[in-house]
N, C-alpha and C positions, 0 to 999 in steps of 0.2 A: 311327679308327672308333669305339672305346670313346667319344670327347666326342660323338660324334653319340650315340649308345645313351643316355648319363647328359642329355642335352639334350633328348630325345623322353620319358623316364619324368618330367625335371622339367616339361615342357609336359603331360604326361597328367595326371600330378599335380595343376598348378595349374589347368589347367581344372575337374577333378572339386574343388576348392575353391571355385573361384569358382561354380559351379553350384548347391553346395550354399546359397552367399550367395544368388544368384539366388531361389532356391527361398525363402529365409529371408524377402527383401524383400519377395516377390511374397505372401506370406501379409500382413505388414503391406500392403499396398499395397492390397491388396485388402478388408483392412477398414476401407475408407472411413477415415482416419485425420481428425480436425474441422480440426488444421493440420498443415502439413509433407507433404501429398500432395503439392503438383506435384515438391517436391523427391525426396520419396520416390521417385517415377515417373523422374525424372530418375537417380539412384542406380541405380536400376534398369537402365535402359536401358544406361548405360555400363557393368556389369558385365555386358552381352548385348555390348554392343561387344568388351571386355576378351578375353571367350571367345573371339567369332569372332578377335579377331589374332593370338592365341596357338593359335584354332585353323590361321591360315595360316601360321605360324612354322611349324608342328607340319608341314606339307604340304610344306612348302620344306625339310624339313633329310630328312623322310621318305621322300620321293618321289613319284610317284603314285600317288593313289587306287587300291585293286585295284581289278576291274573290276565284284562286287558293289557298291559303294558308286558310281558313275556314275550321272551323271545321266543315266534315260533319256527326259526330251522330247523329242520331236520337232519 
């Protein structure tokens, strides 16, 4: 149980890093850079990717969602 425990703090972890990139890109990104946008935008997006599979790692060793965090569509 301890590896699951050190395996969920290093997934919390590396997502609030990679977020903080996210955050870092999206400022460049957003001022119109004259070259290296579409790259930039690309850079971007796979550190949106990054999160989400580290956010589903983080689901799979966790458990289920409590029941605040549910999706409620109908």
């Amino acid at each position: 149980m301890e590896t699951t425990t050190t395996l969920e703090n290093w997934l919390h972890a590396e997502r609030k890093s990679i977020d903080k990139l996210i955050q870092e890109v999206k400022k460049v990104a957003d001022s119109k850079p004259e070259k290296g946008g579409a790259e930039i935008t690309l850079s971007f997006r796979a550190l949106q990717m990054g999160k989400m599979w580290l956010g589903q790692a983080l689901g799979e060793t966790a458990g289920p969602l409590p029941p605040e965090f549910a999706d409620k569509a109908e």
